[in-house]
C-alpha positions in Angstrom: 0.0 0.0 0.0 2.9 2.4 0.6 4.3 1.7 -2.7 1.1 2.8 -4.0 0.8 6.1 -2.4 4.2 6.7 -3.3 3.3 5.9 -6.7 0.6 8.2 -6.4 1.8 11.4 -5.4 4.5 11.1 -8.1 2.1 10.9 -10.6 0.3 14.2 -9.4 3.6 15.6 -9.4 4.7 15.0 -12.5 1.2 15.9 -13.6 1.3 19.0 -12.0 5.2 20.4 -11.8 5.8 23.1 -13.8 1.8 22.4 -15.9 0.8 24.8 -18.7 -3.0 25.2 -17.5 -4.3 28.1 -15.7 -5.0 27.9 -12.0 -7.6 30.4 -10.5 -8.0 30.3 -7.0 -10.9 32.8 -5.5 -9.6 32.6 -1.4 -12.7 34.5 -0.2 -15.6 32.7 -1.5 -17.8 35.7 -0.6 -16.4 38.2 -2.8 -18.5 38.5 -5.9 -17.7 41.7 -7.5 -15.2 44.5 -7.0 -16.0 47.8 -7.4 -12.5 48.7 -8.3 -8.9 47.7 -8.7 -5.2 49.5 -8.4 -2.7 48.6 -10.4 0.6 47.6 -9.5 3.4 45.3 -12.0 6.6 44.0 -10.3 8.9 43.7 -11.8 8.1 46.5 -13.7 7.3 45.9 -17.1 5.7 48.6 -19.8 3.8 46.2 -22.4 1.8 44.7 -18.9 1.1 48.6 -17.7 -0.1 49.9 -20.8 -2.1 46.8 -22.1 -3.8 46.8 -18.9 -4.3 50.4 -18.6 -6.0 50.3 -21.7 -8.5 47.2 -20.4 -9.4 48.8 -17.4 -9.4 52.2 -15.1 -7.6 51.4 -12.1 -7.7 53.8 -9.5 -4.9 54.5 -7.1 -6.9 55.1 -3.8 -8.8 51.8 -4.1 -8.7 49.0 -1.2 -8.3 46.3 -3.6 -4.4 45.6 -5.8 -3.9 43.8 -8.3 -0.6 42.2 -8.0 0.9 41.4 -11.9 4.1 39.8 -11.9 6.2 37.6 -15.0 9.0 35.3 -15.4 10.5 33.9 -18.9 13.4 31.5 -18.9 12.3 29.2 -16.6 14.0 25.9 -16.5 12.4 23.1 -14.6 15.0 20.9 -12.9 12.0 18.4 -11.8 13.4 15.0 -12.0 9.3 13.8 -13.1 8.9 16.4 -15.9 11.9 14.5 -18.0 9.3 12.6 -20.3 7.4 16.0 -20.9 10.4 18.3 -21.6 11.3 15.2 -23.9 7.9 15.3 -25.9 6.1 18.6 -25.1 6.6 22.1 -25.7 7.9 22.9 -22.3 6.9 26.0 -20.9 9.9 28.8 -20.2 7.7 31.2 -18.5 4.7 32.5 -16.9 2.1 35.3 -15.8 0.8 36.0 -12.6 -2.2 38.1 -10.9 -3.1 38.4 -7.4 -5.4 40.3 -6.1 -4.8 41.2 -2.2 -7.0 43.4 0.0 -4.4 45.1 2.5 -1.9 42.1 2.8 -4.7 40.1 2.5 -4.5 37.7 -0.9 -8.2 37.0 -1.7 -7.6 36.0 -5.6 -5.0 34.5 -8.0 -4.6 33.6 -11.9 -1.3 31.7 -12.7 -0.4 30.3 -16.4 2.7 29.0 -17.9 3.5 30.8 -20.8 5.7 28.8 -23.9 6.9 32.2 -25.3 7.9 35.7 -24.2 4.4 37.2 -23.0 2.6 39.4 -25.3 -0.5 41.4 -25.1 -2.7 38.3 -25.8 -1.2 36.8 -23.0 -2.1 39.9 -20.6 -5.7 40.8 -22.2 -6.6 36.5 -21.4 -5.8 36.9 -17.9 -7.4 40.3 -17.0 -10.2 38.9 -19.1 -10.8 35.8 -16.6 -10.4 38.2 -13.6 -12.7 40.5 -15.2 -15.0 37.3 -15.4 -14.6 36.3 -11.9 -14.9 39.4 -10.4 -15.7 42.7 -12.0 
């Protein structure tokens, strides 16, 4: 039976390490809609402003931040992603946005990017926030 466990948490590992697929996660299940967002982008990074400047009108005095940050040129060293960096197109980076009330995270939007991001990237995930919660 141990052997099987085993077995089994590899198997979500490799199935999850380092996974291409969106995850939202909404913490407070009572939020429903926002009345507004500020904007901040760490590191900074001009094509994430100014595309999501243009989607939306943040306002600096609101309670509510959205938290953008990206990464390209990820490796993944994961021992149980060898088969997919084999026979898959591996993904190098990501984007990331969380949503924090004070320090408080009460949303976040994660996706592994194959490519440098681009505006298609940014518009997809402010559109699923957008979904969720404006």
């Amino acid at each position: 039976m141990h052997h099987f466990s085993r077995t089994l948490l590899v198997s979500a590992l490799f199935l999850t390490a380092c996974s291409d697929n969106a995850t939202v996660v909404q913490y407070d299940k009572d939020l429903t809609k926002l009345e507004c967002l500020r904007l901040s982008v760490f590191p900074p990074d001009p094509l994430i402003t100014t595309t999501l400047e243009a989607l939306y009108p943040f306002k600096e005095e609101c309670p509510y931040r959205l938290q953008v940050s990206k990464k390209t040129g990820i490796t993944c060293n994961s021992n149980q992603n060898a088969p997919k960096k084999a026979l898959s197109n591996f993904p190098n980076g990501y984007i990331r946005m969380d949503i924090y009330k004070e320090k408080k995270l009460i949303y976040s939007y994660y996706r592994d990017l194959n490519d440098k991001i681009s505006k298609t990237n940014i518009t997809d995930a402010f559109t699923r926030v957008q979904k969720d919660l404006l």
